[in-house]
LUMTIZA-432834 format. One line per field, with one value per residue: residue in three letters; x, y, z of N, C-alpha, C, O in turn. Coordinates in nm, 2 decimals. Each point is the difference from the previous one (the first is absolute). Layout:
<nodes>
code	[Ala/...]
n_X	[X/...]
n_Y	[Y/...]
n_Z	[Z/...]
ca_X	[X/...]
ca_Y	[Y/...]
ca_Z	[Z/...]
c_X	[X/...]
c_Y	[Y/...]
c_Z	[Z/...]
o_X	[X/...]
o_Y	[Y/...]
o_Z	[Z/...]
</nodes>
This chain:
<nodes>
code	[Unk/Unk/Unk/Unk/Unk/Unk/Unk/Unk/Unk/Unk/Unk/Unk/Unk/Unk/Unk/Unk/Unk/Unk/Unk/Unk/Unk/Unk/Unk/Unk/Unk/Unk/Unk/Unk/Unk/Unk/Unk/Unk/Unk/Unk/Unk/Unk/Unk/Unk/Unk/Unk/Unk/Unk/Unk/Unk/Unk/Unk/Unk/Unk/Unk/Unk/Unk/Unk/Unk/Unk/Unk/Unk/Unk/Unk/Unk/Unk/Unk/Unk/Unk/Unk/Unk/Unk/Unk/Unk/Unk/Unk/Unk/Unk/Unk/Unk/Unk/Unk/Unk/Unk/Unk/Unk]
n_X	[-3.31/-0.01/0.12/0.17/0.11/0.16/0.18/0.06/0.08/0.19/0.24/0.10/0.03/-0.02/-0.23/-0.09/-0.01/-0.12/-0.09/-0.10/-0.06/0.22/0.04/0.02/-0.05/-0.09/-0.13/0.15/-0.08/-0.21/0.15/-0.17/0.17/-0.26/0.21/-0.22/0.06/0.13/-0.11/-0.14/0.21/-0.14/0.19/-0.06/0.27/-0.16/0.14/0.01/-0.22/-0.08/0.16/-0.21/0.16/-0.17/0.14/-0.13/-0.13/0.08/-0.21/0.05/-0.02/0.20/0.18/0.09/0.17/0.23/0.03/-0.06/-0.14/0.21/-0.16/0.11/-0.16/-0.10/-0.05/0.07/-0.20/0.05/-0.10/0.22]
n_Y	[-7.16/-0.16/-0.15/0.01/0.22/-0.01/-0.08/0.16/0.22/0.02/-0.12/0.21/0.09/0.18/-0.04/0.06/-0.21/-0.19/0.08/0.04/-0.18/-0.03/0.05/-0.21/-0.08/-0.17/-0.23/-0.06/0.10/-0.04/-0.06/-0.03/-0.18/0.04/-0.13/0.01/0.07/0.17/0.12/0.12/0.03/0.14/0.04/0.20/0.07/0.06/0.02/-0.01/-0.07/0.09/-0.06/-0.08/-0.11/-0.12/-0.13/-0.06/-0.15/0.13/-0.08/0.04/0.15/0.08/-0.23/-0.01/0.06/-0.05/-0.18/-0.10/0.23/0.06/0.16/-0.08/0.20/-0.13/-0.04/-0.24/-0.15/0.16/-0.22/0.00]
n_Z	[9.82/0.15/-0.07/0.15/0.10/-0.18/-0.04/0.16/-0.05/-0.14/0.10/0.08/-0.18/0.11/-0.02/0.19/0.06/0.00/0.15/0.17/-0.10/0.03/-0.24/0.10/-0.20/-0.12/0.14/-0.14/-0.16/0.15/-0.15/-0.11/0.07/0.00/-0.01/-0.04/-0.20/-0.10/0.12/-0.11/0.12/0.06/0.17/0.10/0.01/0.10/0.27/0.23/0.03/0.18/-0.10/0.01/-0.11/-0.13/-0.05/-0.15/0.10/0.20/0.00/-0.19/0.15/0.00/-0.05/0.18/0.03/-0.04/0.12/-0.18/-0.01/0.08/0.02/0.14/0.09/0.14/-0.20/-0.04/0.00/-0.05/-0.06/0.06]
ca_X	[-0.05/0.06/-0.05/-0.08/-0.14/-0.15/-0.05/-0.07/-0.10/-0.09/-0.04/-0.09/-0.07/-0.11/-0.05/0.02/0.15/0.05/-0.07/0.14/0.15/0.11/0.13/0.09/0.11/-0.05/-0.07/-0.13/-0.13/0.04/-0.07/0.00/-0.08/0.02/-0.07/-0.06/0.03/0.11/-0.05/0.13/-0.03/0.08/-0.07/0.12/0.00/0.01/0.05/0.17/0.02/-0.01/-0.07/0.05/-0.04/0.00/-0.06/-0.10/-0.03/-0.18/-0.09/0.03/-0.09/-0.01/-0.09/-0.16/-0.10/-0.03/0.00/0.10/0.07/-0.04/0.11/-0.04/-0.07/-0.12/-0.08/-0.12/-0.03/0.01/0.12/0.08]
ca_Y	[-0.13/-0.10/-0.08/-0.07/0.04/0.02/-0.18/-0.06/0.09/-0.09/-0.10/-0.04/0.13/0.06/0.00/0.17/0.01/-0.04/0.12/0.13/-0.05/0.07/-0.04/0.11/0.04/0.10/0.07/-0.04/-0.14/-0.16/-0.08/-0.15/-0.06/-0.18/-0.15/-0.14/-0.15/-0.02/0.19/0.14/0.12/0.06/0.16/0.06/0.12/0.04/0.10/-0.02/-0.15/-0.08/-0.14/-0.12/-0.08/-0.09/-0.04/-0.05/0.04/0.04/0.12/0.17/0.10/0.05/-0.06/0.00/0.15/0.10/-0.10/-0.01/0.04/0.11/0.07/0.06/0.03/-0.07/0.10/-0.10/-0.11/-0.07/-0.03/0.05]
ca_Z	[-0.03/-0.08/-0.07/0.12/0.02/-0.10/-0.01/0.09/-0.04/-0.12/0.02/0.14/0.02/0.02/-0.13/-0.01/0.02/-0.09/-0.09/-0.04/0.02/-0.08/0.04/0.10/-0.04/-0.08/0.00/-0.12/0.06/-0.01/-0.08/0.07/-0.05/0.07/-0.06/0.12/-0.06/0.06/0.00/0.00/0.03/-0.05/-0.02/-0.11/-0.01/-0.16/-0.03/-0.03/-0.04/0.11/-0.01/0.07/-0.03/0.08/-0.01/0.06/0.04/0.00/-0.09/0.10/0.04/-0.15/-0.05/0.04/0.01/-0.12/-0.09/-0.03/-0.05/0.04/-0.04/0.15/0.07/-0.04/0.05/-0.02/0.04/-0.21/-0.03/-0.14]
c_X	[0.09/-0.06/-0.03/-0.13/-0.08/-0.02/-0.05/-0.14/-0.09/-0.09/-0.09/-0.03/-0.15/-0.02/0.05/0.18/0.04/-0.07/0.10/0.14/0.04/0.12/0.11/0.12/-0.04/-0.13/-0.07/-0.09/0.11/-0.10/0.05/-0.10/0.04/-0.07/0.00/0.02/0.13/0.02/0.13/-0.04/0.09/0.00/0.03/-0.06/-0.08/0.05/0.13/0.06/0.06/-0.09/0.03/-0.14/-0.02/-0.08/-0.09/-0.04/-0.16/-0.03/0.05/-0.11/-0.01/-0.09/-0.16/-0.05/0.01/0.00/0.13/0.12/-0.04/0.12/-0.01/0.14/-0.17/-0.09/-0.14/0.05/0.00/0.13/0.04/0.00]
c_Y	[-0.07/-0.06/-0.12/0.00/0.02/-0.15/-0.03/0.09/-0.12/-0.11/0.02/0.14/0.01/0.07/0.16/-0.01/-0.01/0.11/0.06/-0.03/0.09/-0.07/0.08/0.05/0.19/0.12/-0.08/-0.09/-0.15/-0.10/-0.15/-0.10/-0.16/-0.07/-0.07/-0.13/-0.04/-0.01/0.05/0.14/0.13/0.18/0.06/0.15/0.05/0.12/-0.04/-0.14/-0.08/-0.17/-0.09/-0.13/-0.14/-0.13/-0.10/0.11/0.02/0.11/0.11/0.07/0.08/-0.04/-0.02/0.15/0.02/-0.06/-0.09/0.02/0.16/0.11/0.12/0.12/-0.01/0.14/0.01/-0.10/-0.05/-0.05/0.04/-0.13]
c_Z	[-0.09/-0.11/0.05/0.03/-0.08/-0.02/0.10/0.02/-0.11/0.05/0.12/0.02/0.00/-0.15/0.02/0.02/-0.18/-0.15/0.02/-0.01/-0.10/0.00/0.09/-0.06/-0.08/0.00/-0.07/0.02/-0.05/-0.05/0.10/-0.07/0.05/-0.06/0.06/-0.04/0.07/0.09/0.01/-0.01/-0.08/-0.04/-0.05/0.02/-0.19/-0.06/-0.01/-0.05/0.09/0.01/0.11/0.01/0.14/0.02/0.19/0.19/0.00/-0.10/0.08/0.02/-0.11/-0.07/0.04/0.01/-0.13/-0.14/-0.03/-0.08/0.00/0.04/0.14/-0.04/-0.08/0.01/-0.05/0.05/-0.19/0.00/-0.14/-0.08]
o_X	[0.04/-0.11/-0.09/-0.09/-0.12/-0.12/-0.07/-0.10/-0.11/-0.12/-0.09/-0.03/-0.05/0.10/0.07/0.07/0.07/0.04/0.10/0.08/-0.09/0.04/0.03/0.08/0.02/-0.01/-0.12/0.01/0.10/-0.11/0.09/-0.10/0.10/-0.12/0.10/-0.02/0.00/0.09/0.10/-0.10/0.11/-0.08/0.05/-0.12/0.07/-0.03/0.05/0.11/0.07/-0.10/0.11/-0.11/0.07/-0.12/0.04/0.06/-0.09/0.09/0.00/-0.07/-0.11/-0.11/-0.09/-0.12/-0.11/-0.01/0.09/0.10/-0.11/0.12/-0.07/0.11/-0.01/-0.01/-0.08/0.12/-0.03/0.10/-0.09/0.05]
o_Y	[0.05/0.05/-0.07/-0.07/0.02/-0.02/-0.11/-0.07/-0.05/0.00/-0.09/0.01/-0.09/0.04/0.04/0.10/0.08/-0.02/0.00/0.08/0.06/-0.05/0.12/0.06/0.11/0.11/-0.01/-0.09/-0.03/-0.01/-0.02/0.03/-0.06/0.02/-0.05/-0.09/-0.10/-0.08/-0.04/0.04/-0.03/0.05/-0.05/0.03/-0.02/0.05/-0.02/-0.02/-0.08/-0.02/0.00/0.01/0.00/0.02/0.01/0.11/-0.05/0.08/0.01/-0.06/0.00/0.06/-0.01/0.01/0.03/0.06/0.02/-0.07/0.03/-0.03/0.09/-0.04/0.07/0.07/0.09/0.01/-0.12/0.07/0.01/0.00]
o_Z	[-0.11/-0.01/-0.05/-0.03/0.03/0.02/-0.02/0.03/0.03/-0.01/0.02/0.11/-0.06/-0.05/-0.09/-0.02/-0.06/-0.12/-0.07/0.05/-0.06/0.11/-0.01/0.07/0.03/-0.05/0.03/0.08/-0.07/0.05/0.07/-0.06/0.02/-0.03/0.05/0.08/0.07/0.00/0.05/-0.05/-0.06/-0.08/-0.10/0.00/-0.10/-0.11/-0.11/-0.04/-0.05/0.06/0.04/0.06/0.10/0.04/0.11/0.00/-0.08/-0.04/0.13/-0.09/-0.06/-0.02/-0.08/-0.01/-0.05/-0.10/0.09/-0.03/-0.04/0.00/-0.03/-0.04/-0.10/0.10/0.00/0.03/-0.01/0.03/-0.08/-0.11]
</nodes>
């Protein structure tokens, strides 16, 4: 898995796709976070420090299943 593939998992994944996301580099969970004012988006390895940033666009799926702000692989529905 690329990291392609984990932004498009975010933005248009299935709520059981996006629970178990992992970073493809390291393995570690991913923190994410969207602001609907701007909007802006934004993820992050909280293992190897993998960032990538962006602005405007649609609410990603993340944000609607798990709030907007949150930390997958999810093993609650509780946002961080």
């Amino acid at each position: 898995m690329s990291w392609d593939e984990v932004e498009d998992i975010l933005y248009d994944g299935t709520e059981k796709d996006i629970r178990n996301l992992v970073c493809p580099i390291c393995g570690g969970n991913i923190a994410y976070e969207y602001t609907e004012e701007v909007p802006a988006f934004s993820y992050s390895c909280q293992k190897c420090g993998h960032i990538s940033r962006g602005q405007g666009g649609p609410k990603p799926n993340c944000a609607a299943y798990f709030g907007n702000k949150a930390m997958v692989p999810v093993k609650t529905a509780k946002a961080i």
